[in-house]
C-alpha positions in Angstrom: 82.6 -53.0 -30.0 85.3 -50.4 -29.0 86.3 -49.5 -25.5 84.0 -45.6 -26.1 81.1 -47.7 -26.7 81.5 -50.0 -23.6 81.9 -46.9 -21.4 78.9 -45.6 -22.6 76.9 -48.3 -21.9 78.3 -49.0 -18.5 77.3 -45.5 -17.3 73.8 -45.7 -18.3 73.3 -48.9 -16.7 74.8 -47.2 -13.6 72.4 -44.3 -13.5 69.5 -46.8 -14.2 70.5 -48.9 -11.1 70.8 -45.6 -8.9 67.7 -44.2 -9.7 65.5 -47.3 -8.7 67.9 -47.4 -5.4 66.7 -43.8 -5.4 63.2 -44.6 -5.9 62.3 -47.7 -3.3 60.3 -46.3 -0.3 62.0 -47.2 2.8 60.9 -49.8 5.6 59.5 -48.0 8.5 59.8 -50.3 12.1 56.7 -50.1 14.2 56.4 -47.3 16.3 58.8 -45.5 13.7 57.0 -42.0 12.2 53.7 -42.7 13.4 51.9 -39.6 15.7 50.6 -40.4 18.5 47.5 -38.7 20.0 46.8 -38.4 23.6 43.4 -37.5 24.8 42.0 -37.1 27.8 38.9 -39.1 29.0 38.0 -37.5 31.6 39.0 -40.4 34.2 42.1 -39.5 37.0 44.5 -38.7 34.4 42.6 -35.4 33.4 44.1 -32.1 34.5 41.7 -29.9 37.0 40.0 -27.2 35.5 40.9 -23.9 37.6 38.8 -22.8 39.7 36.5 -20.1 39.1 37.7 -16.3 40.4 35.8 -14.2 42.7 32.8 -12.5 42.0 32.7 -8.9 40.6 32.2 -6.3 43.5 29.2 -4.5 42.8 30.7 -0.3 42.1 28.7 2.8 42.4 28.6 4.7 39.1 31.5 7.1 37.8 29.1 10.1 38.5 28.9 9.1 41.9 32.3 8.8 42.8 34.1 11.4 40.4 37.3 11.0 39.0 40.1 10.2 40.9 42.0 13.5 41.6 44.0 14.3 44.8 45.0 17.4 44.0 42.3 19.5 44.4 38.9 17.4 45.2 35.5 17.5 43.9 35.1 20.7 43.8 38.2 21.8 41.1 38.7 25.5 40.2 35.0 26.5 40.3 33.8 30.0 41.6 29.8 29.1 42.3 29.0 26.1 44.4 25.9 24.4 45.0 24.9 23.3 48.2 21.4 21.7 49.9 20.6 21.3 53.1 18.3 20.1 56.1 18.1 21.7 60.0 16.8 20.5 62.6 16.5 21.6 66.2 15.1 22.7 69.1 13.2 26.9 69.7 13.6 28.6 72.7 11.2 31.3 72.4 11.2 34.4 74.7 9.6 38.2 74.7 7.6 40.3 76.3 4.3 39.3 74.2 2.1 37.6 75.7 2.4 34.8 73.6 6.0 34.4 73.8 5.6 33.9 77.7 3.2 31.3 77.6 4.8 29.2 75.2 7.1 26.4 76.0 10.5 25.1 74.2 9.6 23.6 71.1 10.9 21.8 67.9 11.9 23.9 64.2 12.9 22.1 61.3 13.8 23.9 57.9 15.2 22.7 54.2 16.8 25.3 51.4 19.5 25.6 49.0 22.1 28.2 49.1 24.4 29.9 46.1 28.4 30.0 47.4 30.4 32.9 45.2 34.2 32.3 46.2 36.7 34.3 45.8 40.0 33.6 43.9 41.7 31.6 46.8 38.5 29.8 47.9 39.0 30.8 51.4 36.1 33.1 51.7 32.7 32.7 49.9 29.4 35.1 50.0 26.2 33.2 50.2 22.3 33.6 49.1 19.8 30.9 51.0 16.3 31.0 50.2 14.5 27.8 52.4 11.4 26.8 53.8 11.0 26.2 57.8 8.4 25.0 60.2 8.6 26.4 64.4 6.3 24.5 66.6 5.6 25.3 70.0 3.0 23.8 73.3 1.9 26.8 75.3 1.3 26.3 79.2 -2.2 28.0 78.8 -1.6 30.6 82.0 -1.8 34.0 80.1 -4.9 35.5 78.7 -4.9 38.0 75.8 -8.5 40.1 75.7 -9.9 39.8 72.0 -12.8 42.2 70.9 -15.6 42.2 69.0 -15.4 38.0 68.1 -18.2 36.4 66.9 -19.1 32.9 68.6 -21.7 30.3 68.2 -25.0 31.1 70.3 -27.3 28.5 72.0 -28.3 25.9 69.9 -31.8 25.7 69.5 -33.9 21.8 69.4 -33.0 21.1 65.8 -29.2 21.6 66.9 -28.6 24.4 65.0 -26.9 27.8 66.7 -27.3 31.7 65.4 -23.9 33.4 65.7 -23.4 36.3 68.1 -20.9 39.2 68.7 -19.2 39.2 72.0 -17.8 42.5 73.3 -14.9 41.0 74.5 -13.3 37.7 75.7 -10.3 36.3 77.5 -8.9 33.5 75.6 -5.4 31.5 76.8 -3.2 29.8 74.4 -2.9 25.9 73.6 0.1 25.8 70.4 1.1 27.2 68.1 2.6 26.9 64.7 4.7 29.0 62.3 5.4 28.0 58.8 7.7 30.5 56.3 9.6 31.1 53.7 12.9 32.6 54.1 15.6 34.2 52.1 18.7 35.3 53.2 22.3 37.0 52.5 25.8 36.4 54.2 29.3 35.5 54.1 31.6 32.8 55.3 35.7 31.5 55.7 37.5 28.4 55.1 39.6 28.1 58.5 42.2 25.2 57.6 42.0 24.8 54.2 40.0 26.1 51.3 36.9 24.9 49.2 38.3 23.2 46.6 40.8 20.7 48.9 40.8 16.8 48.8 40.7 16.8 52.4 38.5 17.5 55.6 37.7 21.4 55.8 36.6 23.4 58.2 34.3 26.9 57.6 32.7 29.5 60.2 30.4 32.5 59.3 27.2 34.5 59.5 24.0 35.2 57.6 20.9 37.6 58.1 17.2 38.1 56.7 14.0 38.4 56.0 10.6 35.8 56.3 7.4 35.8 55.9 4.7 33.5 56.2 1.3 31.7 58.0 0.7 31.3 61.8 -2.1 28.9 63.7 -2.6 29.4 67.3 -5.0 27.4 68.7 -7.4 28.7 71.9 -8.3 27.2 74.3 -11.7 29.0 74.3 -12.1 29.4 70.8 -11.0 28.6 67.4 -8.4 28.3 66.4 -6.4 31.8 65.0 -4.8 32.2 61.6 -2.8 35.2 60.3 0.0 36.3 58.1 3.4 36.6 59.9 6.7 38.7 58.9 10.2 38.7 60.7 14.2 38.4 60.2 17.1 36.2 62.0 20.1 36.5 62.1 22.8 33.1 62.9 25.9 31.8 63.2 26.8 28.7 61.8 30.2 26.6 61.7 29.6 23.1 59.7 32.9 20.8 59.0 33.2 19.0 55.0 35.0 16.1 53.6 34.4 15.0 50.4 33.2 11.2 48.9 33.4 10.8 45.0 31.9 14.0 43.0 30.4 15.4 46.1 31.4 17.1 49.4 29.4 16.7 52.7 29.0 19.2 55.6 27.6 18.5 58.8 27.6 21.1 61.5 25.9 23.3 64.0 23.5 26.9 63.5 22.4 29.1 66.1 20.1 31.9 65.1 17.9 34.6 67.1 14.3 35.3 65.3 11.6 37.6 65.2 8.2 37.0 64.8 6.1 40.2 64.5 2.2 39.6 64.3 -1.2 41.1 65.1 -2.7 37.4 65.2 -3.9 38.5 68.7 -5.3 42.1 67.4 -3.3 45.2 67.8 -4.2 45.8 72.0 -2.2 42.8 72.5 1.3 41.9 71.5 2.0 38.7 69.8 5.5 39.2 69.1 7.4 36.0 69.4 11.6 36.1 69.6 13.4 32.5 69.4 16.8 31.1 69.9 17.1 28.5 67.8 19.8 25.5 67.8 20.1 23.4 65.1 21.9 20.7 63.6 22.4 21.2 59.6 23.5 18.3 57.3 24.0 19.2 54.1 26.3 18.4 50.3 27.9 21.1 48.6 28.8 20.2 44.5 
């Protein structure tokens, strides 16, 4: 055997020995490579569980409030507004008729809607009401009115039953009386700190004028009670302060109007006209 073949052999015995060095799995030592696990069993070494938050805080609805704007309030860049309302207050009627001396302060209430048409710098505004009110009144029962020609019941006879008769003519004096109409009316109005369409507290004066017409009961002392259609006007002035609250803006304020009453509930010898100064309060939302 030459030296070429001893190499040889010695090198593959060398790679042989190295490669089942290579191959043996190494000895672990306990506690060496092994994972350990940690879990919690609910005893003292378990971490709190935190605490629930507080409770949602029940919110009105997006239509309610509006969006949230601050530069120019619910109202934005509209020309027509919307707006409802409900007066209430006290009549202080007052005439020559012989009704209006007789009857004593009393109690009005009335409910509408009106149509606001502003001009370009919402600072002014023209205004169409059309409403439904109610004027009550106690009367002291000292004047008499002559009626003619009324037809009461006659004696009753022994079944209880009584034959209507005509009487000439009667006195009769006043107990209450009650006027219900409709109204419509026309007018104008100013925004005196800042206009209709701010985010803050405003402040507006003006006047309005028209027309009603409608029912009036006046109850008799002597008799029945009287019914009859009833026509008249007003005119007011009213000055109402606004601030608005999510999408809408709310007025409250004070109305003071003079109205006529024209009637013939009494015939047309006497005069029934009834004038009235009434004060109210009015509450009302504009959108």
């Amino acid at each position: 055997m030459n030296v070429k073949h001893v190499s040889l052999s010695a090198l593959v015995v060398t790679m042989l020995c190295a490669g089942a060095i290579r191959a043996e799995e190494p000895s672990s030592e306990p506690g060496q490579g092994v994972v350990q696990q940690i879990t919690y069993s609910g005893d003292a070494t378990e971490p709190p569980s935190p605490e629930p938050g507080p409770s949602p805080v029940p919110q009105l609805s997006r239509w309610i409030t509006g969006p949230q704007c601050d530069c120019c309030g619910p109202f934005g860049g509209k020309t027509i507004g919307y707006e409802v309302y409900l007066r209430s207050g006290i009549s202080l009627p007052f005439g020559p008729g012989v009704i209006a001396r007789d009857l004593d302060p009393g109690w009005t209430i009335q409910g509408g809607a009106r149509v606001l048409i502003f001009n370009p710098t919402k600072l002014a505004a023209w205004t169409f009401d059309l409403s439904v009110s109610n004027i009550f009144n106690h009367a002291q029962g000292e004047n008499k009115a002559t009626l003619n020609n009324i037809i009461v019941p006659g004696p009753a006879n022994i079944l209880g039953q009584s034959t209507p008769r005509v009487v000439p003519s009667i006195d009769v004096t006043f107990n209450r009386y009650n006027r219900t109409f409709v109204n419509a009316g026309f007018g104008r109005e100013w925004y005196l700190w800042d206009p209709a369409n701010s985010n803050g507290w405003m402040w507006r004066a003006g006047f309005d004028f028209g027309g009603r017409w409608g029912s009036g009961k006046l109850d008799l002392n002597e008799l029945p009670h009287r019914s009859k259609v009833l026509g008249g006007g007003f005119v007011s002035l009213h000055t109402d302060i606004e601030w608005p609250c999510g999408a809408c803006i709310y007025q409250a304020g004070f109305r003071a109007e003079w109205s006529y009453t024209a009637s013939e509930i009494l015939q047309g010898q006497n005069n029934a006209d009834v004038q009235d100064v009434l004060l109210m309060l009015n509450f009302g939302v504009r959108f």
